[in-house]
C-alpha positions as CSV (number, residue, x, y, z in Angstrom):
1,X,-90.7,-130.7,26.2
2,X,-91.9,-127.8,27.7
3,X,-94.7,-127.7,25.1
4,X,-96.0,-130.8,26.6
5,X,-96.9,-129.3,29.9
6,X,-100.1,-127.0,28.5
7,X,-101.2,-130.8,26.8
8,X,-100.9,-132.3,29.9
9,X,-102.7,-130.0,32.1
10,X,-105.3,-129.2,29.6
11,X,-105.9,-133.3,29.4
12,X,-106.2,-132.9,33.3
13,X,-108.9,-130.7,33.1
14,X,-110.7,-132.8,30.5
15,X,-110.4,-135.8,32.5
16,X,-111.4,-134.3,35.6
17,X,-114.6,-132.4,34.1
18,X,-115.7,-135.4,32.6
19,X,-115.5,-137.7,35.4
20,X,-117.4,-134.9,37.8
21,X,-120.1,-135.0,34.2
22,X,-120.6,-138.5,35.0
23,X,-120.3,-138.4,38.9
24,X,-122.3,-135.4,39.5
25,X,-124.6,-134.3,36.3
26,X,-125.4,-136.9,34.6
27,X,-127.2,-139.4,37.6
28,X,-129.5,-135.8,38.2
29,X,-130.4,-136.1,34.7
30,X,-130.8,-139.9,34.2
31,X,-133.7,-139.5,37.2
32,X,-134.3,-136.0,37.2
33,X,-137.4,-135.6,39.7
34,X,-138.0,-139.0,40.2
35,X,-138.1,-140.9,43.2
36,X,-136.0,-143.9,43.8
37,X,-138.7,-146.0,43.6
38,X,-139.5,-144.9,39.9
39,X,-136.2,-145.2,39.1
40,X,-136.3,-148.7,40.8
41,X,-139.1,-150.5,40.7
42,X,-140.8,-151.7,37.3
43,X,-142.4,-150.1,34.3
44,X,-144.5,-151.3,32.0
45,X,-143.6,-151.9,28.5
46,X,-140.5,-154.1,29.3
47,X,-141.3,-156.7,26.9
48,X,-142.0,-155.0,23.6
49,X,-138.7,-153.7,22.6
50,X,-136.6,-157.2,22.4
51,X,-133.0,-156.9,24.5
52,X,-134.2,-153.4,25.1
53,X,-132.3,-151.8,28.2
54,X,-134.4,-149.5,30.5
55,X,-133.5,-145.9,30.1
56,X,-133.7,-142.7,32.0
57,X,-136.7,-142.5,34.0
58,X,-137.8,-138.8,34.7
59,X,-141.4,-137.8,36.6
60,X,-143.5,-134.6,37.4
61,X,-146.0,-133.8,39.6
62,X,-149.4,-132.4,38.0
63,X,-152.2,-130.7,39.8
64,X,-154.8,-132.8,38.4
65,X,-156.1,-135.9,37.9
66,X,-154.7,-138.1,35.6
67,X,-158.2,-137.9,33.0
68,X,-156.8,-134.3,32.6
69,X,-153.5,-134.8,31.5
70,X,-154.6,-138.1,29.3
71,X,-156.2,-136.2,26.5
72,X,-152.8,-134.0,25.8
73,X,-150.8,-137.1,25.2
74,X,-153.4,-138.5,22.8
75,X,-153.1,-136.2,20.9
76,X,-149.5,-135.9,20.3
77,X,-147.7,-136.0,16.8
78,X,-145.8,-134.0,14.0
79,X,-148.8,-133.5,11.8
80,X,-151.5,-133.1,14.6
81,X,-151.0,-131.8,18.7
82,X,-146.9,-131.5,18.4
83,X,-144.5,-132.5,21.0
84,X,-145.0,-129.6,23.9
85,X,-141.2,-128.9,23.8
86,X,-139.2,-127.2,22.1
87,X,-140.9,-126.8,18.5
88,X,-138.0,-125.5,16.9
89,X,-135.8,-128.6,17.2
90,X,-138.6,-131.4,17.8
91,X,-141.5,-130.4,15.5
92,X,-139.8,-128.0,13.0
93,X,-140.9,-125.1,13.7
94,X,-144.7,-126.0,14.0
95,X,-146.3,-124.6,17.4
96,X,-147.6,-127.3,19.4
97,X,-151.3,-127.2,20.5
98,X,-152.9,-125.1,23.3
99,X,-156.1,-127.0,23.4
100,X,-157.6,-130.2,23.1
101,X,-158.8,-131.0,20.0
102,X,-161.7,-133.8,19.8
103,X,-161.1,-134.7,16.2
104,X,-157.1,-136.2,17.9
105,X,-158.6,-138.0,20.4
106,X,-159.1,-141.4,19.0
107,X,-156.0,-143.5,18.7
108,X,-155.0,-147.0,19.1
109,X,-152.6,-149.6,19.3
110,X,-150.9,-149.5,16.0
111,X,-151.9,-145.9,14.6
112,X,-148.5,-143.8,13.6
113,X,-148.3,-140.5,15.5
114,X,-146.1,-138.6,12.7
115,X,-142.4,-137.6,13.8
116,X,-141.8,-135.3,10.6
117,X,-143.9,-133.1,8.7
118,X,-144.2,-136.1,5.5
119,X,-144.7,-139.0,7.8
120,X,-141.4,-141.0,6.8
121,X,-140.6,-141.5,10.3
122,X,-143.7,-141.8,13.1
123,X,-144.1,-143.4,16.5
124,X,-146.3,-146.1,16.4
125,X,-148.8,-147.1,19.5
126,X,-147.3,-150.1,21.1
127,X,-148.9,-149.7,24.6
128,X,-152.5,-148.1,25.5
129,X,-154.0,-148.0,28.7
130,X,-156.5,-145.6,29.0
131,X,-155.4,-142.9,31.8
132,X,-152.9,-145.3,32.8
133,X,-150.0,-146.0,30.3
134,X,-149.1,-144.7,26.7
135,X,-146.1,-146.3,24.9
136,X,-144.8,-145.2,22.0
137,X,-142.3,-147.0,19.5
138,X,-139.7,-145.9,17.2
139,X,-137.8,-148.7,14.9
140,X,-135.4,-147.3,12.4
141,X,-132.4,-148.4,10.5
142,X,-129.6,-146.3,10.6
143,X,-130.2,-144.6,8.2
144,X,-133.6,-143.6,9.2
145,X,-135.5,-145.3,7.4
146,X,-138.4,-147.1,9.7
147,X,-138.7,-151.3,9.6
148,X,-141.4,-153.4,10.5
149,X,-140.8,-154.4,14.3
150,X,-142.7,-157.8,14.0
151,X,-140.0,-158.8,11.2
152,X,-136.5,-159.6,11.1
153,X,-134.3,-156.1,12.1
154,X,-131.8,-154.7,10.2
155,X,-127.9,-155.1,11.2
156,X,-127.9,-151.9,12.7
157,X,-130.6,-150.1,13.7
158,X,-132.5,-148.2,16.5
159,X,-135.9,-150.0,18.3
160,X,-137.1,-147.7,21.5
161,X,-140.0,-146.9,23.5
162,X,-140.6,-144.0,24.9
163,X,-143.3,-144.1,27.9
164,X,-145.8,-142.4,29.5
165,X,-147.1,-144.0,33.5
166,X,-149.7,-141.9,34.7
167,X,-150.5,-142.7,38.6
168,X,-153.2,-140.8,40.6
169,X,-152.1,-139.4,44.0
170,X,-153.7,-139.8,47.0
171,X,-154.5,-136.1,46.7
172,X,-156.4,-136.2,42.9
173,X,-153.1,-135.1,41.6
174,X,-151.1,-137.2,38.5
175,X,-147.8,-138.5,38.9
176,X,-146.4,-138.7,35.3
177,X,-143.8,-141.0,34.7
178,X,-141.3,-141.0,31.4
179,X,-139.4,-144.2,30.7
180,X,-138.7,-146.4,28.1
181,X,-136.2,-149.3,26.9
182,X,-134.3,-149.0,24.0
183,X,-132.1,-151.5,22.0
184,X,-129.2,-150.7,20.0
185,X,-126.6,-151.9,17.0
186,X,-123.9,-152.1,17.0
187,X,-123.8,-152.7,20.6
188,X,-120.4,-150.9,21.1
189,X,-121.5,-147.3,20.1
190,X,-124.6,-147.2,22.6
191,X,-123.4,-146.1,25.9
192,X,-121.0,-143.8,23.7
193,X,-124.2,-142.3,21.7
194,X,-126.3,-142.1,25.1
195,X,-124.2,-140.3,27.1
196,X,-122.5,-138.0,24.4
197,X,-125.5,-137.5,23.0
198,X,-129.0,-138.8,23.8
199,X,-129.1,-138.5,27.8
200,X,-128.6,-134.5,27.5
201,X,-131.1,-134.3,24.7
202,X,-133.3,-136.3,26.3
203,X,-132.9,-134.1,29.6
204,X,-133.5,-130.8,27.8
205,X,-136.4,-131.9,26.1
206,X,-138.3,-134.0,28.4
207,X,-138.2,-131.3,31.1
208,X,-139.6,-128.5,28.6
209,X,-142.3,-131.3,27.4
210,X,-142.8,-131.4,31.3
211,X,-143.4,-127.8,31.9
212,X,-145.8,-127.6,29.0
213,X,-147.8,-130.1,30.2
214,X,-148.0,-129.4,33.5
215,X,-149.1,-125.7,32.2
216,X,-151.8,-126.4,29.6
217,X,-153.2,-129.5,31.9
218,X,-153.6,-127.3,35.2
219,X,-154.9,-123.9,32.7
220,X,-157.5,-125.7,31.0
221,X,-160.9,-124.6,32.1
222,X,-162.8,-127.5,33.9
């Protein structure tokens, strides 16, 4: 009996620290510096990802106009600009770029933007408005192997899109908005693997991608 009491209080203390996780932490990081109407009010891209459930919605504030920021997210992908966070854990080890390069420019709806260095997994342009919106789409199994969205999906698999708002500021400045919707099977394991997992991730790399940008757009020489 009396070994029961340490179990007990250490179960306590679990409990406790994860309901202040999910009181306290983890609303910051589902809207981290957005506004509530971001967090709110619609975002484009609702319809391409079937039974897709909006996720976290995250913003920054940028010094300059949105035509400034535009040409770093173009350019985006394993094999060509990188990701702007951390390139250890999200584009193995490869530096992303510090400058725009012309030849990464030209996209469209469609093109894969590479997600590992041999192409087997890629984001593919769903969404292109030019300064305005950039969606990207990920559909894999789970075992990581990509399917055709415009087909029949696998039993269990993984369809998001991760999105990029650009609004203009009264002031010249760009408001940069990162959302998405994301749809999940089995069913059951998704709030498990988005909070365990995904929503902290998510938080720790958006906000470095964040930084980056917000660097190399206000740097770059006019």
């Amino acid at each position: 009996m009396t070994n029961s009491a340490p179990g007990r209080r250490a179960g306590i203390v679990a409990a406790g620290s994860a309901a202040a996780y999910l009181a306290l932490v983890r609303p910051r990081l589902l809207r981290a510096g957005a506004t509530g109407g971001e967090v709110l009010g619609p975002y484009p891209g609702a319809v391409i990802v079937p039974g897709g459930k909006r996720s976290a919605t995250m913003a920054v504030t940028i010094n300059v106009p949105p035509s400034r920021v535009w040409p770093w997210l173009l350019q985006m992908g394993t094999d060509r600009g990188g990701w702007y966070s951390w390139d250890r854990l999200d584009n193995f080890g490869r530096r992303s770029a510090e400058t725009i390069h012309p030849e990464w420019q030209d996209i469209a709806v469609g093109d894969h933007l590479s997600a590992t260095p041999d192409g087997s997994q890629w984001w593919q342009v769903a969404a292109l408005e030019p300064e305005r919106f950039l969606g990207l789409r990920m559909s894999l199994d789970l075992r990581g192997r990509p399917f055709d969205p415009a087909g029949a999906r696998p039993r269990h698999f993984t369809d998001s899109l991760w999105g990029f708002e650009l609004k203009e500021t009264a002031d010249g400045r760009t408001r940069l908005v990162v959302s998405g919707y994301w749809s999940f099977r089995p069913k059951w394991l998704q709030p498990l693997l988005s909070i365990v997992v995904l929503e902290p991730s998510h938080w720790v790399m958006q906000t470095r991608q964040f930084a980056n940008l917000k660097r190399l757009a206000e740097s770059e020489s006019v």
